[in-house]
N, C-alpha and C positions, 0 to 999 in steps of 0.2 A: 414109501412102504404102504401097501393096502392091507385090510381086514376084509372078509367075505362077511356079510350080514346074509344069516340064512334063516330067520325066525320068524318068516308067516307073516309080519302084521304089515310092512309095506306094501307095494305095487305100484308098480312101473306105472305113470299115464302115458305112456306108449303103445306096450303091448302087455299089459297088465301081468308081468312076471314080479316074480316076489325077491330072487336073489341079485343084491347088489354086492360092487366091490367099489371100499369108498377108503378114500383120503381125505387128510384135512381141508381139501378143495375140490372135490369131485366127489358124487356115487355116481359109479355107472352099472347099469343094469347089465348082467351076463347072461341075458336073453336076448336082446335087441341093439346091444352097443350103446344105447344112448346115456351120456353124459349130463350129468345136469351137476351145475356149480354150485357152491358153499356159498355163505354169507356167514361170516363170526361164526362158522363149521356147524350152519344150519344148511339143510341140504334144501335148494329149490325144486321141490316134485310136482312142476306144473310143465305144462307145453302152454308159453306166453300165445302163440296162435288161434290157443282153441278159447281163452280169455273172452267174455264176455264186453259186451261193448262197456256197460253201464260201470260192472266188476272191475274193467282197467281204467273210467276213468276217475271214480271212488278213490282207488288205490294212487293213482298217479295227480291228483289235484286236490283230493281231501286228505285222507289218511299219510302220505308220504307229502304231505304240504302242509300247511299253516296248523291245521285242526290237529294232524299227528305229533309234528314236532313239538308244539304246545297240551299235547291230552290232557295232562294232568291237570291246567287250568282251564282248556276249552272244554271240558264235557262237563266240569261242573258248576259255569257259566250259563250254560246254553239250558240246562232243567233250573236256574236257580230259581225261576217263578215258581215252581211245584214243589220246592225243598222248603223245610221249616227253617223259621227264620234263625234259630240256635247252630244252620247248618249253613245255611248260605251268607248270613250277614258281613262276610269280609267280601263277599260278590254285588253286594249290592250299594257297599260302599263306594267298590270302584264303579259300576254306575252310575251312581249318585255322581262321581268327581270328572264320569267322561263326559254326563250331559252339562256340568258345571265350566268346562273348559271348552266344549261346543258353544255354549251359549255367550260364553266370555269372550270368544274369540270373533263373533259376528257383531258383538256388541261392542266390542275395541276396533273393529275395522271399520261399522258404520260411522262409529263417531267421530275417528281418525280422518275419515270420507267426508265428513261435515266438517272440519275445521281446516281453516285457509292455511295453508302452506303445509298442510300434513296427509297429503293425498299419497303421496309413496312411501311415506311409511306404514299406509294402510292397506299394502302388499303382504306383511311379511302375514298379522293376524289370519289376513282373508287367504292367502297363499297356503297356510297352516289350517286351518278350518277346508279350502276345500280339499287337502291333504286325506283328511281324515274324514268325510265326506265318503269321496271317492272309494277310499277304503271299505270304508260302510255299504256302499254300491256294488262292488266285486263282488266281496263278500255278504249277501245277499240277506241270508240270514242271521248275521248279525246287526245289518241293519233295523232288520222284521222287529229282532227281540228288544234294540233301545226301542222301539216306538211301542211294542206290547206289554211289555214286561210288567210295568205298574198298574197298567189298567187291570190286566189278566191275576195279578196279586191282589186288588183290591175286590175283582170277581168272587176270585178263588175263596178269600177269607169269609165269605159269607154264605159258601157253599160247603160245610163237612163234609169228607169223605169218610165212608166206612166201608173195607171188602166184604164180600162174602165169605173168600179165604185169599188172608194176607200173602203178601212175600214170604214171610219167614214161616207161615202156616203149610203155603205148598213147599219150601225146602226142605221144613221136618216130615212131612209126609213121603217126601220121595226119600231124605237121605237114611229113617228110622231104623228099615229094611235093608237095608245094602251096610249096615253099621253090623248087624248082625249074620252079613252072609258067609259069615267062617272061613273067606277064601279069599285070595288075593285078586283084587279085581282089577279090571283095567277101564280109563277113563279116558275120555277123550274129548277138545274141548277147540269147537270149531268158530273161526275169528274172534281168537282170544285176545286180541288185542296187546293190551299191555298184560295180561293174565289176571288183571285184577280182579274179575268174579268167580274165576275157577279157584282164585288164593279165600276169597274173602265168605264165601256163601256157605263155608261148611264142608267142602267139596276134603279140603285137607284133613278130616278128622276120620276119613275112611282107609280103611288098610287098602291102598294102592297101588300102583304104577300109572304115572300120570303123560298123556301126548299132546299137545296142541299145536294149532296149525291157524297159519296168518298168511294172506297175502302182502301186509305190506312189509314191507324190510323194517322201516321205522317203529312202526309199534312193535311187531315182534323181536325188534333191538330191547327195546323200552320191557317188557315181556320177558325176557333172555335176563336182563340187569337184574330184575322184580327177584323174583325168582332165585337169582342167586344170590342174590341179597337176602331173604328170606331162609336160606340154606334146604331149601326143594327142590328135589331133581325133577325134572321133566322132559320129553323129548320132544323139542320144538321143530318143528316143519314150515316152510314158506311154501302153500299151496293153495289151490283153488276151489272153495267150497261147493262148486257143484261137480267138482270129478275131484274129490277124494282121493289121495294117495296109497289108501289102505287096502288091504284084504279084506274080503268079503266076512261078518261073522266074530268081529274080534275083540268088539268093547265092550264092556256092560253097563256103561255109561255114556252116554254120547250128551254133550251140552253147547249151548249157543246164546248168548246173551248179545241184541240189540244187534242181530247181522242178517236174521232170514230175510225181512222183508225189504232190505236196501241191495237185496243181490239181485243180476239180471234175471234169474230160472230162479225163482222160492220151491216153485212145487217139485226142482231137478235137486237139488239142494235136500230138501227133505227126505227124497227118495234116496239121496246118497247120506246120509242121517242113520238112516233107516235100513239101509244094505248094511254099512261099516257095523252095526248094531249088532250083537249073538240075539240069540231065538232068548226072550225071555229078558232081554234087553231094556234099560229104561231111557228113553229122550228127555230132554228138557228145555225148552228154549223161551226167550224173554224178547219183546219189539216192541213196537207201537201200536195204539188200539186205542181212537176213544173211548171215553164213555159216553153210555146213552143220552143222559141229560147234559151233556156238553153246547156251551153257548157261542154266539156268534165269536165272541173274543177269542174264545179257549177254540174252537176250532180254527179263529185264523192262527191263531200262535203252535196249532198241531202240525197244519199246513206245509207254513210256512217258514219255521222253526225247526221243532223238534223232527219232525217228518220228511223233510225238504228234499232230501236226498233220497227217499224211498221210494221205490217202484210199486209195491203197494203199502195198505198203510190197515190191518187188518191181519188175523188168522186166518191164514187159508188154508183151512181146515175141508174147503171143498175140493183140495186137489192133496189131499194124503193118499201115500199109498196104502190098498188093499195089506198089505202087512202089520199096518198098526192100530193095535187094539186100547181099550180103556183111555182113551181121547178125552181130555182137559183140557178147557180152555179159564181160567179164573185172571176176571178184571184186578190186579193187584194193587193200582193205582189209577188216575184218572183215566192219563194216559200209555198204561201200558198193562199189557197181560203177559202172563206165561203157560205156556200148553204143555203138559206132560203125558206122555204116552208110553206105549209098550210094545214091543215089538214080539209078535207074534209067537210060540216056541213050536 
């Protein structure tokens, strides 16, 4: 049995029609015939062809591999050098016990290696060491962060940071007014991942209707679980952050945390931010961005680390569309800003 969905806020990335007819494993668009499949009766609103080279291979080797299936312990791994130590300290333990067991393990095969009649059993240590080596090599940046990590902590502690306007400073700024808009708004929330910053930032103390959209299956599983575990409805979408599955015009909220600048097109991406947005619309989005007085260490750990994966590494703020006005950019952390903006009415 189908439903017709006739309510303006989808679009076809086909041929950009709004009315589907969908099942627990299909919408298909009744302008163009095209089908696009379910996941856990999340509708796929992408054409996989028009995918980005960098976008699919993010999706299919980070996010839908090691990094996603593991999120909840690899992202807060990968920033423990820039988190207080009250917040990271069970991360730095296990650091502490992986250089502990690297070390032990070269140090049990060398010595196995020097003692007469014990040369094959100095297989198994060194077999297991380059095990986890190897490991460390694939996976690139995590090799980066055991060899940065401490030096870049011992940096860090000597260096204070203070914003000029914090995280929670631009949150309340943007969410103060939208607390008060007397009307039910709609929100929308682009490589949500697990949805953990559209749950956690404030974003739910607004009278709502809430949408978000992921390319990867994995985290938007993870995202899908969140959520309803939480008992917040949302309407999740598996699509392509620089073509937009929406109608032109439709949210008064558009948010993005830690995804513009590791997309193939930021500046295509923006503009489609910036379209899906109503006249009078507010953005939001959060990435990477040093800061100025950033050191040799701390820029290779931005690099090479935190940044590894991004195509730029910066607000690009020189490629906004002509539509968006009162443009913010505030350093919130070392290594990270959030721009808020407004879309024109």
């Amino acid at each position: 049995m189908s439903t017709a969905i006739r309510d303006g806020k989808y679009r076809c990335p086909q041929c950009s029609g709004a009315d589907f007819d969908i099942t627990s494993t299909r919408w298909t668009c009744t302008g163009c015939g095209r089908a696009y499949a379910c996941v856990a009766g999340m509708p796929k609103l992408f054409l996989d062809e028009r995918l980005g080279a960098h976008d699919r291979k993010l999706r299919d080797t980070f996010y839908d591999g090691l990094f996603g299936q593991f999120y909840q312990v690899m992202m807060p791994v990968i920033v423990m050098p820039v988190r207080p130590w009250s917040l990271a300290w069970p991360y730095w333990l296990a650091y502490g016990v992986t250089w502990l067991v690297l070390v032990g393990l070269a140090v049990a095969g060398v010595t196995l290696l020097m003692t007469p009649g014990e040369q094959g059993a100095a297989l198994i240590p060194l077999g297991l060491l380059a095990a986890l080596v190897l490991f460390l090599v694939r996976n690139r940046y995590l090799g980066w962060l055991m060899l940065l990590a401490a030096p870049l902590k011992w940096v860090q502690s000597g260096k204070p940071w203070r914003a000029d306007e914090s995280f929670a400073d631009v949150h309340a700024r943007v969410l103060e007014p939208l607390r008060t808009a007397g009307r039910r708004l709609q929100v929308l929330d682009v490589s949500t991942g697990s949805c953990n910053s559209l749950y956690r930032h404030g974003w739910m103390s607004l009278d709502a209707d809430y949408t978000a959209i992921d390319l990867s299956e994995t985290m938007l599983k993870q995202g899908n679980a969140a959520m309803a575990g939480y008992g917040v409805g949302v309407d999740l979408v598996l699509g392509d952050a620089v073509d937009l599955p929406f109608q032109p015009d439709r949210f008064d909220v558009v948010l993005s945390y830690g995804a513009v600048n590791g997309l193939t097109d930021p500046a295509k991406a923006i503009a489609e931010m910036a379209r899906v947005a109503k006249p009078g619309g507010v953005l939001l989005f959060l990435d990477e961005q040093m800061y100025p007085s950033a050191g040799p260490i701390e820029r290779a750990y931005f690099h090479r680390v935190l940044s590894s994966h991004n195509v730029i590494h910066h607000c690009p703020v020189e490629s906004f569309p002509a539509s968006l006005t009162e443009v913010t950019v505030a350093q919130v952390y070392q290594f990270y800003y959030i721009c808020t903006a407004r879309k024109a009415a």
